[in-house]
C-alpha positions as a Markdown table, in Angstrom:
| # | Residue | x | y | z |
|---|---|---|---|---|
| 1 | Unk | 110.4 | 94.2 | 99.3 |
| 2 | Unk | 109.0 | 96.9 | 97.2 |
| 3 | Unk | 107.2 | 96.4 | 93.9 |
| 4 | Unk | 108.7 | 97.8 | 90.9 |
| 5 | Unk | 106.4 | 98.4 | 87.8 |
| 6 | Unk | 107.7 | 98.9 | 84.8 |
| 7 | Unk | 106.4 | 99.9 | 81.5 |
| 8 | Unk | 107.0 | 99.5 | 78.4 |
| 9 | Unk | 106.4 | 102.5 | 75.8 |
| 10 | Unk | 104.3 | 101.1 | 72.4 |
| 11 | Unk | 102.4 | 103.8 | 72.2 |
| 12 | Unk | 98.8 | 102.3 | 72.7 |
| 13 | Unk | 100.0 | 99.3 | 73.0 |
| 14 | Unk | 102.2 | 100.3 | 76.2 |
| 15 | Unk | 101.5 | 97.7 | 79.4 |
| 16 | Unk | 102.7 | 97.3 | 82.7 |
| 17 | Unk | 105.4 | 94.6 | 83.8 |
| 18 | Unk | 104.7 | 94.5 | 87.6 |
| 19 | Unk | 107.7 | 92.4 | 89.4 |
| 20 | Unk | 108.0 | 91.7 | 93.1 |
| 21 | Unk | 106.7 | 88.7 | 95.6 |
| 22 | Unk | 103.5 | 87.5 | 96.6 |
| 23 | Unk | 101.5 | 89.2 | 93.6 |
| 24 | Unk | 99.2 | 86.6 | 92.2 |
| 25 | Unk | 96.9 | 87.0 | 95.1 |
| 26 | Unk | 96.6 | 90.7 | 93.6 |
| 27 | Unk | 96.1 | 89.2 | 90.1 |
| 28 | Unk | 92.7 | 90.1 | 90.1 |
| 29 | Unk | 92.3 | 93.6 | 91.1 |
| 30 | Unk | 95.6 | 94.5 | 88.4 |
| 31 | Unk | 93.7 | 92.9 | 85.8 |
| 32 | Unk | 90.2 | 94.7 | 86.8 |
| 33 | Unk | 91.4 | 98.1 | 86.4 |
| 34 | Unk | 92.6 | 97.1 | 82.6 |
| 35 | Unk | 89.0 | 95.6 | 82.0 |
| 36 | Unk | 85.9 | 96.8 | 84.0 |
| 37 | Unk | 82.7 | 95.3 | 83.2 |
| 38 | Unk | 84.3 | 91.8 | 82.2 |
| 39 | Unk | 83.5 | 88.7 | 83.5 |
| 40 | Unk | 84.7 | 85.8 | 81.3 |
| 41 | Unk | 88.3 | 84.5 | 81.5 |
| 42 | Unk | 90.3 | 81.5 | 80.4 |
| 43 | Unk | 93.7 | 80.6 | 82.6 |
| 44 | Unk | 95.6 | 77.9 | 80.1 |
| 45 | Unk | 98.7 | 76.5 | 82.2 |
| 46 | Unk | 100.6 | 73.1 | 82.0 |
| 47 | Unk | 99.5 | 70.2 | 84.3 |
| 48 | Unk | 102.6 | 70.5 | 86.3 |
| 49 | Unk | 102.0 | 74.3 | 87.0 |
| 50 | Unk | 98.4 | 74.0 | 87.5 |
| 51 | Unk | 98.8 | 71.6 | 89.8 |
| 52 | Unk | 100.7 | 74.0 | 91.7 |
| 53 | Unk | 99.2 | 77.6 | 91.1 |
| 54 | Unk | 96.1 | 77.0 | 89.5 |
| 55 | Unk | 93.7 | 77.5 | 92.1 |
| 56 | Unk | 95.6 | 80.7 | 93.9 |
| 57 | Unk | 95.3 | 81.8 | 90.2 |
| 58 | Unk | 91.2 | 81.5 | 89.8 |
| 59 | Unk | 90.8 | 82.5 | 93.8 |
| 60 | Unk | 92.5 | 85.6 | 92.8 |
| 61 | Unk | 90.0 | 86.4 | 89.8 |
| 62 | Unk | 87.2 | 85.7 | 91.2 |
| 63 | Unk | 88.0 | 87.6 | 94.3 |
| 64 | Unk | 87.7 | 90.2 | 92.1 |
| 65 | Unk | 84.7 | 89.7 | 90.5 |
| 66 | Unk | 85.8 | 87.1 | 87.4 |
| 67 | Unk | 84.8 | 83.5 | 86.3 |
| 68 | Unk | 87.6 | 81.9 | 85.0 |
| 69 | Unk | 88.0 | 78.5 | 83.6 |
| 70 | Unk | 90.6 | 76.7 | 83.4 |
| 71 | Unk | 92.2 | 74.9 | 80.5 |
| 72 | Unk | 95.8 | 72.1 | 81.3 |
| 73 | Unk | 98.3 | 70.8 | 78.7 |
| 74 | Unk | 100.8 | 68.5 | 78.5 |
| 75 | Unk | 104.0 | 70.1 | 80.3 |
| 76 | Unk | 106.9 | 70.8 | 77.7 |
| 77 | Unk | 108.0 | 72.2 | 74.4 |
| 78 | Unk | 106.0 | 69.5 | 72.3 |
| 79 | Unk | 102.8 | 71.2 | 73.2 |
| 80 | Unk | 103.4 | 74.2 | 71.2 |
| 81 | Unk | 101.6 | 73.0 | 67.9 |
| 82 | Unk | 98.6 | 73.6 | 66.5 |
| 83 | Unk | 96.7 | 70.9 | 67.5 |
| 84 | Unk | 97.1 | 71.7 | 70.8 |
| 85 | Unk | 96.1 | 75.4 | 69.8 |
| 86 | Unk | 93.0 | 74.2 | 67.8 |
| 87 | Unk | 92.4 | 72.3 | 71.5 |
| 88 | Unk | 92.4 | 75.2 | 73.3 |
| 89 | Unk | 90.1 | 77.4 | 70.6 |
| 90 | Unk | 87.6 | 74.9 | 71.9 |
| 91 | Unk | 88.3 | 75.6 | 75.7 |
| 92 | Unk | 88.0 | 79.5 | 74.7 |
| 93 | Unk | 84.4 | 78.4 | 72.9 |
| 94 | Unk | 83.5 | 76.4 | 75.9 |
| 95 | Unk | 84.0 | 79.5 | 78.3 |
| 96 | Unk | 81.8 | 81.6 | 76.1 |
| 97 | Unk | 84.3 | 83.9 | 75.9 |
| 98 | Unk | 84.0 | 87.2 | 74.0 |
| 99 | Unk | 86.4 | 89.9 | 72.3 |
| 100 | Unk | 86.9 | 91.2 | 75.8 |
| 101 | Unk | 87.8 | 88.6 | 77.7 |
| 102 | Unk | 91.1 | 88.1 | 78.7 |
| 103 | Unk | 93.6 | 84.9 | 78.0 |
| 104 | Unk | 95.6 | 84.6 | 80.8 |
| 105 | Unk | 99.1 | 82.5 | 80.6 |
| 106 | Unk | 99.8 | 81.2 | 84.0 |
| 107 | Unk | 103.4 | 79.1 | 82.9 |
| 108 | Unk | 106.5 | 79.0 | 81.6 |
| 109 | Unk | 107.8 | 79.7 | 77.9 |
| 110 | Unk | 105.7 | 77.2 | 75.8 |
| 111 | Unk | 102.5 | 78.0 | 78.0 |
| 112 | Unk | 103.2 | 81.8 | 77.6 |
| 113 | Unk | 104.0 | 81.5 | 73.7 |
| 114 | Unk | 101.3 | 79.0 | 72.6 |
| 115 | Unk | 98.3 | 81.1 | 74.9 |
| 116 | Unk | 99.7 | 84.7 | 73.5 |
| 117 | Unk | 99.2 | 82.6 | 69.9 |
| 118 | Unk | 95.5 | 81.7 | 70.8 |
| 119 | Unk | 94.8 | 85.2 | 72.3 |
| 120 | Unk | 96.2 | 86.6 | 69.2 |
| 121 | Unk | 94.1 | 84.8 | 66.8 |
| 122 | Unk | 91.0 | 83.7 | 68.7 |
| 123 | Unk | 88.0 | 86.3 | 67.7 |
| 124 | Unk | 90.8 | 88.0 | 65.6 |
| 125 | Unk | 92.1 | 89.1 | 68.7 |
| 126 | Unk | 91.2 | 89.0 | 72.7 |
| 127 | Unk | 92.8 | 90.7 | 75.8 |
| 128 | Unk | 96.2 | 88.7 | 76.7 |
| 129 | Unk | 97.8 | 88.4 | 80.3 |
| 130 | Unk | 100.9 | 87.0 | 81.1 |
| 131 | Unk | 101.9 | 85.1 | 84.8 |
| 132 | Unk | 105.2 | 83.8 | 84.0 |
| 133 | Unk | 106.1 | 80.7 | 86.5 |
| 134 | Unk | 109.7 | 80.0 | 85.2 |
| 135 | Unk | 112.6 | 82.4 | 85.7 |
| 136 | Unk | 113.1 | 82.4 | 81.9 |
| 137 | Unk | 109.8 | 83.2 | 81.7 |
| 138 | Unk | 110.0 | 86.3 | 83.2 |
| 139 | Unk | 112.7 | 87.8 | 82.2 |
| 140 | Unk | 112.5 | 87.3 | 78.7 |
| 141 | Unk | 109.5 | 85.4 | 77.0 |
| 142 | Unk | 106.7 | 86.9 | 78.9 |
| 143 | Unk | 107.9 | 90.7 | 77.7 |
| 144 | Unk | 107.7 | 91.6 | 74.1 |
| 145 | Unk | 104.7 | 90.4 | 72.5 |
| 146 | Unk | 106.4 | 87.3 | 70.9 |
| 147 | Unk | 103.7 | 84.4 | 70.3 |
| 148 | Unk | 104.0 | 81.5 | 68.4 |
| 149 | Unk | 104.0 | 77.4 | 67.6 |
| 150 | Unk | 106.3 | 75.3 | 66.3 |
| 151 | Unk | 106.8 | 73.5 | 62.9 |
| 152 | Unk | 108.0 | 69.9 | 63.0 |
| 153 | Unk | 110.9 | 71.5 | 60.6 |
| 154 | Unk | 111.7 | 74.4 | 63.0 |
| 155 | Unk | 110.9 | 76.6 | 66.1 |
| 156 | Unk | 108.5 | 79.4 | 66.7 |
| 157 | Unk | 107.9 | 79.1 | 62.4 |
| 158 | Unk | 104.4 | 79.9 | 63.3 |
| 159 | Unk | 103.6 | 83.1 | 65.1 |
| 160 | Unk | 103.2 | 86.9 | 65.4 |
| 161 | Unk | 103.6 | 89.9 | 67.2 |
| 162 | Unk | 101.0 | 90.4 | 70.1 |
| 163 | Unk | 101.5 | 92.6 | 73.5 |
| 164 | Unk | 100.1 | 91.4 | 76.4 |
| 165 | Unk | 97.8 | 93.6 | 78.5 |
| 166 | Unk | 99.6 | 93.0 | 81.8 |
| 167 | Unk | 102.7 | 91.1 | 82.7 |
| 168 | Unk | 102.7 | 89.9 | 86.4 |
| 169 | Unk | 105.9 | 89.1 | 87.8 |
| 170 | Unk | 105.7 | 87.1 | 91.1 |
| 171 | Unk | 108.8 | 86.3 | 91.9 |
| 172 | Unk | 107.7 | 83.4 | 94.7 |
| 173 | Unk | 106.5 | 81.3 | 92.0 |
| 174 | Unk | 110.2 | 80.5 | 91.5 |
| 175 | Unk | 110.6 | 78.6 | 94.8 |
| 176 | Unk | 109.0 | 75.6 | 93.2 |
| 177 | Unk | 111.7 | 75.7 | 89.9 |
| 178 | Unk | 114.4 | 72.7 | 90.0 |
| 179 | Unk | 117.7 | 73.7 | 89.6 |
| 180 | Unk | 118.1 | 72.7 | 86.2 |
| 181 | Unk | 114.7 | 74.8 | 85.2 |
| 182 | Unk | 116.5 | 78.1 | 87.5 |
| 183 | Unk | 119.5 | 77.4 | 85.8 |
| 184 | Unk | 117.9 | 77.5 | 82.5 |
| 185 | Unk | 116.0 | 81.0 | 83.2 |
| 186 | Unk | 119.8 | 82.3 | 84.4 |
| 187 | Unk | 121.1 | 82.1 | 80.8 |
| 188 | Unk | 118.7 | 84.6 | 79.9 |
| 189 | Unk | 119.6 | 87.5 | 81.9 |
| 190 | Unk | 123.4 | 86.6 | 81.1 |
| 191 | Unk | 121.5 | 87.1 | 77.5 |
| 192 | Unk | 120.6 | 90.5 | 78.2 |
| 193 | Unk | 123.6 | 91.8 | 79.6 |
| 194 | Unk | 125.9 | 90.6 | 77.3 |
| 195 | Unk | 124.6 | 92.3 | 74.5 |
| 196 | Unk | 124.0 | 95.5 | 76.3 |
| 197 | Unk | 125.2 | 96.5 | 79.6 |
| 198 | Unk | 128.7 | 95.6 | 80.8 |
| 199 | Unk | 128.1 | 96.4 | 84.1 |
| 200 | Unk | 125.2 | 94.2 | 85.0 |
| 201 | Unk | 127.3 | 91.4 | 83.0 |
| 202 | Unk | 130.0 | 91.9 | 85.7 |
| 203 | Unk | 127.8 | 92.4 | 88.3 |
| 204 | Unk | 126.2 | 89.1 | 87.2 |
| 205 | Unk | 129.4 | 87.9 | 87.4 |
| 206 | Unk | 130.2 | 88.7 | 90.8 |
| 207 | Unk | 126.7 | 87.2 | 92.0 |
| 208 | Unk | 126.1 | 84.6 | 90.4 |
| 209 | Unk | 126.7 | 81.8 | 93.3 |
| 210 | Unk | 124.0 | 84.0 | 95.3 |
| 211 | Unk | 121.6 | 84.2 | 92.2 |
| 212 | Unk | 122.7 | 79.8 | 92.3 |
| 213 | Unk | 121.0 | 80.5 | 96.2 |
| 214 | Unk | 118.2 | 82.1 | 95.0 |
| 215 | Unk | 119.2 | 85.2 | 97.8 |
| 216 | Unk | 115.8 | 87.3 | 97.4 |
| 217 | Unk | 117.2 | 90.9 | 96.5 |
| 218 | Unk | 119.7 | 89.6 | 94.3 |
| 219 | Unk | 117.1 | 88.0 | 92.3 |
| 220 | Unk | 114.7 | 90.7 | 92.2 |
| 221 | Unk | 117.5 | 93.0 | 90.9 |
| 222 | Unk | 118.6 | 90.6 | 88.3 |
| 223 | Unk | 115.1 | 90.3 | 87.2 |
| 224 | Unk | 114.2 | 94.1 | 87.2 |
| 225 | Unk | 117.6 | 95.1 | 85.4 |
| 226 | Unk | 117.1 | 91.6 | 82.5 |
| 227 | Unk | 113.4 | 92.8 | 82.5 |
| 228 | Unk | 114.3 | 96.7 | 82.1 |
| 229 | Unk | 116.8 | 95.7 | 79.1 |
| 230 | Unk | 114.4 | 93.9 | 77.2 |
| 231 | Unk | 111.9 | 96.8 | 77.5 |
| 232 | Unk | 114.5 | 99.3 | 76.6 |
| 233 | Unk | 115.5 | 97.2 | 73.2 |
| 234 | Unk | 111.5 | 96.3 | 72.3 |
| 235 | Unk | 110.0 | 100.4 | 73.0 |
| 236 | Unk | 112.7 | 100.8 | 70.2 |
| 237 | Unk | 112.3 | 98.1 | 67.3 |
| 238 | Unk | 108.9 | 96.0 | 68.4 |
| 239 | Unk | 108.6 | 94.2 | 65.4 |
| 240 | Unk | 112.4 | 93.0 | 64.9 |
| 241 | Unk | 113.3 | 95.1 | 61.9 |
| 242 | Unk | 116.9 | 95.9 | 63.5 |
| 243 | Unk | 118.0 | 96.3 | 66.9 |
| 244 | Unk | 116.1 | 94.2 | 69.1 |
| 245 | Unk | 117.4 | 90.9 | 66.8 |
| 246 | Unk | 120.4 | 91.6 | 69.1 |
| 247 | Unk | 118.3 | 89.5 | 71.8 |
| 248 | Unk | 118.4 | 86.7 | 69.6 |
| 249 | Unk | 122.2 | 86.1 | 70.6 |
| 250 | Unk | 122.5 | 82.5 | 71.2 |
| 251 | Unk | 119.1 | 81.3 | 69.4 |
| 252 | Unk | 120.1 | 80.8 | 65.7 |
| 253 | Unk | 122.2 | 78.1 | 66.9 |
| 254 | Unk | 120.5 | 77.2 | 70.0 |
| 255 | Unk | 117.4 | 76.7 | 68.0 |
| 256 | Unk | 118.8 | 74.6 | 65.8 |
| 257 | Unk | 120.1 | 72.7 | 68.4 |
| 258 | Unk | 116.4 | 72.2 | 69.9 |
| 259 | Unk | 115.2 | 71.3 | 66.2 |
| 260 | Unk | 117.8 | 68.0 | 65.5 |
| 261 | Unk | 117.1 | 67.1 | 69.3 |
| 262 | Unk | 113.6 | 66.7 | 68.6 |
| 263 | Unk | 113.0 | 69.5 | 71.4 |
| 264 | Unk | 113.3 | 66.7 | 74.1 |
| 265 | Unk | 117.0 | 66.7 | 75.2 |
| 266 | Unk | 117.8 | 70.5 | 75.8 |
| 267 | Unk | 115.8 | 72.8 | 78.3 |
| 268 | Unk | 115.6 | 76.2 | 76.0 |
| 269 | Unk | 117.9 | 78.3 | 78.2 |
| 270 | Unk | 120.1 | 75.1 | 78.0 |
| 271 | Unk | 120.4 | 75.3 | 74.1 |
| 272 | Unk | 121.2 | 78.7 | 73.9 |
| 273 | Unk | 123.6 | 79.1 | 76.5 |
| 274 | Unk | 125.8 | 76.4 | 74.1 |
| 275 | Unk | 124.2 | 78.5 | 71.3 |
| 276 | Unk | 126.4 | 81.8 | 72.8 |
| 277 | Unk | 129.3 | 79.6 | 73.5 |
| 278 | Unk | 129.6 | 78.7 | 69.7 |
| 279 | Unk | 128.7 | 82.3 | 68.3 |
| 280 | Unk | 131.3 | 83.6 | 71.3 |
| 281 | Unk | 133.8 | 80.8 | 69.7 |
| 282 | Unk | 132.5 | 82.2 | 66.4 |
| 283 | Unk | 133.2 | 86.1 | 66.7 |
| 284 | Unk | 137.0 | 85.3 | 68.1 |
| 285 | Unk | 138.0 | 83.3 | 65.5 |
| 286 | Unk | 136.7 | 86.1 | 63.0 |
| 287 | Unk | 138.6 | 88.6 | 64.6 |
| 288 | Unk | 135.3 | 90.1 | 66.3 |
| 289 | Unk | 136.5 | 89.8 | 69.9 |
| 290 | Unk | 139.1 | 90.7 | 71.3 |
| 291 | Unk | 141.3 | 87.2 | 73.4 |
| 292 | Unk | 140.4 | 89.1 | 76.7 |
| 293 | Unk | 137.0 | 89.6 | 76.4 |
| 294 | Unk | 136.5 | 86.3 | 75.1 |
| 295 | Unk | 137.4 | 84.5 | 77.7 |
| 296 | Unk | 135.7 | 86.7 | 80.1 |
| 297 | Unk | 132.4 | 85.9 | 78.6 |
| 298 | Unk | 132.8 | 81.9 | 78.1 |
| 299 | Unk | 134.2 | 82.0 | 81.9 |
| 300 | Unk | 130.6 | 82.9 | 83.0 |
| 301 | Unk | 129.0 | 80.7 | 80.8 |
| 302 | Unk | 131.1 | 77.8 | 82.1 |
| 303 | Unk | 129.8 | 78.7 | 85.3 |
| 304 | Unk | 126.6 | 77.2 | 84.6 |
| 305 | Unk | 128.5 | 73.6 | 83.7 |
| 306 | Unk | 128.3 | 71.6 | 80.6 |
| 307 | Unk | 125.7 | 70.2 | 78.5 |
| 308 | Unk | 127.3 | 68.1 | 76.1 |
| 309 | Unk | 125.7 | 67.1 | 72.9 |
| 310 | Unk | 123.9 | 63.6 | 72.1 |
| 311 | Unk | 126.4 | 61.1 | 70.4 |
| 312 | Unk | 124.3 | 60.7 | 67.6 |
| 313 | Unk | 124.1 | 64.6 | 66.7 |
| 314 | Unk | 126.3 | 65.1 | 63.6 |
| 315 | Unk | 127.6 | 68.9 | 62.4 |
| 316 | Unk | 125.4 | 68.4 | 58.9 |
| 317 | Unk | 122.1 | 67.8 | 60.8 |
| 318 | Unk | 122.5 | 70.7 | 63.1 |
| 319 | Unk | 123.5 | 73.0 | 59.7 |
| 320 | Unk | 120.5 | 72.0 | 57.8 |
| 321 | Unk | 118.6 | 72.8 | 60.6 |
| 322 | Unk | 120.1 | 76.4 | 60.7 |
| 323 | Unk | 118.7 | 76.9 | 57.0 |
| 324 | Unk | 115.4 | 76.9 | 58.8 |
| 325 | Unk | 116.1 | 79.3 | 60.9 |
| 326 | Unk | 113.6 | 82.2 | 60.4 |
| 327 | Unk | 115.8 | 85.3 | 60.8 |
| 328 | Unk | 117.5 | 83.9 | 57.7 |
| 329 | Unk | 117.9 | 86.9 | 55.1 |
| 330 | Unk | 117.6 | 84.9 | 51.6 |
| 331 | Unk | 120.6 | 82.2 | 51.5 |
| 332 | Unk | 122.0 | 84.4 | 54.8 |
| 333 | Unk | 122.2 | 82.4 | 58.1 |
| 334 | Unk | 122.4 | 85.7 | 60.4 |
| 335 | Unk | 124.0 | 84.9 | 63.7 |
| 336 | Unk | 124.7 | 87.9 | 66.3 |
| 337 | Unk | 127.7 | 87.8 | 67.7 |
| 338 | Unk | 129.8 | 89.6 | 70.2 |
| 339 | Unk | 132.2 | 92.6 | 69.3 |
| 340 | Unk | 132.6 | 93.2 | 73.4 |
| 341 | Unk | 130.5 | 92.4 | 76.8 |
| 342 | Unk | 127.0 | 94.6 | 76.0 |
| 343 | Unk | 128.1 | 95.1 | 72.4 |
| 344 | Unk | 127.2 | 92.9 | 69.9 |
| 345 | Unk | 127.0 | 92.7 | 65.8 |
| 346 | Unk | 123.9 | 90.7 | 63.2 |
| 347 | Unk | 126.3 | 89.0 | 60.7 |
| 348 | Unk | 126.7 | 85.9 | 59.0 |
| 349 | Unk | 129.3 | 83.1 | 58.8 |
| 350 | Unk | 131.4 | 81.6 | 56.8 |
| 351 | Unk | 130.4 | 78.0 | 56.3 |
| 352 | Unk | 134.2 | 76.9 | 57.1 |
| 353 | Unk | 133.7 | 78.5 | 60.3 |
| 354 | Unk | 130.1 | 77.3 | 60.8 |
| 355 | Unk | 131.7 | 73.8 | 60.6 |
| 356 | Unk | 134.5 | 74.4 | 62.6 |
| 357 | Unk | 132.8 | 75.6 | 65.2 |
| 358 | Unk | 130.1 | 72.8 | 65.6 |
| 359 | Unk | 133.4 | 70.3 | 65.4 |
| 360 | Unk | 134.3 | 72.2 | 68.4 |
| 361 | Unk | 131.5 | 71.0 | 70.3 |
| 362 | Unk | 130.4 | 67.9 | 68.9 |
C-alpha cells in the first residue's frame, strides 16, 4: 500500500506526518535527513509498548547511525505528572543528550504528551519525534504540537505548544491494540469528521463494521482523511486562539469525566465519545440541531456501545470538575457543540441545561 506523507504548513515549524505500514524499520533513515551529524537519542515508551516495539524501535536508529537509550514508564494516564517528567529529565541527563538530540515518543497518548512536555522543556528545548502506537494516537494526539501533564485538579493543566520534528505513522503497530484500546482511537476520527466534513462522517458511517475488522485500506483512509483534518484546522489557528478549539468537541465534558474518575475508569476516547453524546444532547435541546441530524450523529456514536457511568458519580462532582476546565473564558464553561454533521459552534451552557443533561446520563 502506498505511503502518504503529509505536511503540515507552520511556517518553520512545518513537519512531515508520514502514514502507511511497516515504517518503523525506516525510522531511522526519516529521522537522519532531519538531523545529520547527531548521534544521541532518547526513546521514552510505556512498559507494555516497549515490551513490544522497543527493540524494532532502537534497531532502526542505530541502523542508521544513532545510539539511543531507552527510558519505560508505568502504562496509563497516571503517568503523566511531573514526577514522572522530573524522572525522565534524569534519563535525558543520563544519555548525555544535547540541544540536538532528538526525544523520540514511541506510544500512545500519555507517552506522546508527557515526552513532547520533556522535549519541550529539557535544554529549553530539544528535537521531538512522534511514533504513535495507538489508533488515537495517530490520528489526533501525535499531530499538533499539544504537550502536557496533568494536575491532580484537572487534565493537560500543565503544558505547551511544541511541534514535533517528524510524525511516523505505522499503521502495523495497530495489530497489537485490544478492541477496547481500537475502539477508543475510533471516536477520534468520528471527532474529526463531525465537526468538519460531512462526507467522511457518512462515509464513516457506512464503514464502520469494516474499520471494527481492522480491513487495511479502510483504515489507512480513515487515518489519512482524520489526520489531513487535523492538519487542515492546526496550519490555520496553531495555538488555539479560535478555530481549531472546534477539535475539542467532546473534551470539556469528557475531561471532566476523566478528572471525578480519578483517570482510572474511562479510556480517553471512551470519555469523550460520552462527552459528544451529552454536548450532542446539549445543542438539541438549545435549539442548535436540528431532530434529524441529531439522531444521525448519536446513532453512530451508539455504534461503539455503552459506557455507563460509575454509581457513585454524582452531577455536582462532574460540574465542579468542569470549572477546571482550561478553555474556560472567566466564569464561562465553553463547550463546542454541533449546529450540523462537520459544522459545529464554541458556546456555553446554561447551568439548567448543564444539569439536565448529566441527569440524562447518570
Amino acid at each position: 500500500m502506498v505511503v502518504a506523507t503529509i505536511k503540515i504548513d507552520l511556517g518553520e515549524k512545518s513537519y512531515p506526518i508520514i502514514v502507511g505500514f511497516n515504517l518503523l524499520d525506516k525510522l531511522g533513515e526519516e529521522l537522519r535527513r532531519q538531523l545529520p551529524g547527531v548521534e544521541k537519542a532518547l526513546v521514552i515508551s510505556d512498559r507494555i509498548v516497549a515490551s513490544l516495539w522497543g527493540e524494532q524501535c532502537l534497531l532502526a536508529l542505530r541502523d542508521a547511525g544513532f545510539h539511543p537509550k531507552l527510558a519505560s514508564i508505568p502504562p496509563g494516564e497516571k503517568s503523566k505528572k511531573l514526577s514522572v517528567a522530573e524522572e525522565l529529565y534524569g534519563h535525558a541527563l543520563d544519555a548525555d543528550l544535547d540541544r540536538r538530540s532528538p526525544i523520540i515518543a514511541l506510544g500512545g497518548g500519555v507517552v506522546g504528551d508527557l515526552a513532547g512536555f520533556v522535549a519541550a522543556t529539557f535544554l529549553r528545548g530539544v528535537p521531538f519525534v512522534q511514533v504513535p502506537t495507538t489508533l488515537l494516537a495517530q490520528v489526533d494526539s501525535s499531530v499538533g504540537g499539544k504537550v502536557a501533564v496533568n494536575h491532580q485538579r484537572g487534565k493537560n493543566l500543565i503544558g505547551s505548544f511544541y511541534q514535533p520534528s517528524l510524525v511516523l505513522v505505522d499503521l502495523d503497530l495497530l495489530q497489537t491494540l485490544d478492541e477496547r484500546q481500537f475502539k477508543a482511537g475510533l471516536v477520534e476520527v468520528v471527532k474529526a469528521a463531525a465537526v468538519w466534513d460531512k462526507a467522511f462522517f457518512l462515509w464513516l458511517n457506512e464503514n464502520f463494521f469494516n474499520l471494527l475488522k481492522r480491513e487495511s485500506k479502510t483504515i489507512h483512509e480513515a487515518v489519512f482523511r482524520a489526520i489531513t483534518i487535523k492538519t487542515e484546522i492546526v496550519s490555520r489557528d496553531e495555538h488555539e486562539k479560535n478555530l481549531r478549539r472546534i477539535l475539542n468537541f467532546g473534551h470539556t465534558f469528557g475531561h471532566a469525566l476523566e478528572a471525578v474518575t480519578e483517570y482510572d475508569y474511562y479510556l480517553h476516547g471512551e470519555a469523550v465519545l460520552v462527552g459528544m453524546k451529552m454536548a450532542t444532547t446539549a445543542a438539541w435541546k438549545m435549539g442548535f440541531l436540528s431532530k434529524n441530524e441529531y439522531e444521525q450523529l448519536q446513532g453512530l456514536f451508539a455504534s461503539f456501545g455503552c459506557y455507563p457511568l460509575p454509581n457513585e458519580v454524582a452531577p455536582q462532582k462532574i460540574i465542579e470538575a468542569l470549572n477546571y476546565d482550561k478553555k474556560r473564558e472567566g466564569e464561562r464553561i465553553i463547550f463546542i457543540l454541533p449546529q450540523s454533521i462537520g459544522k459545529v459552534l464554541a458556546s456555553s451552557l446554561p447551568e439548567e441545561i448543564i444539569e439536565a443533561v448529566l441527569h440524562s446520563y447518570i
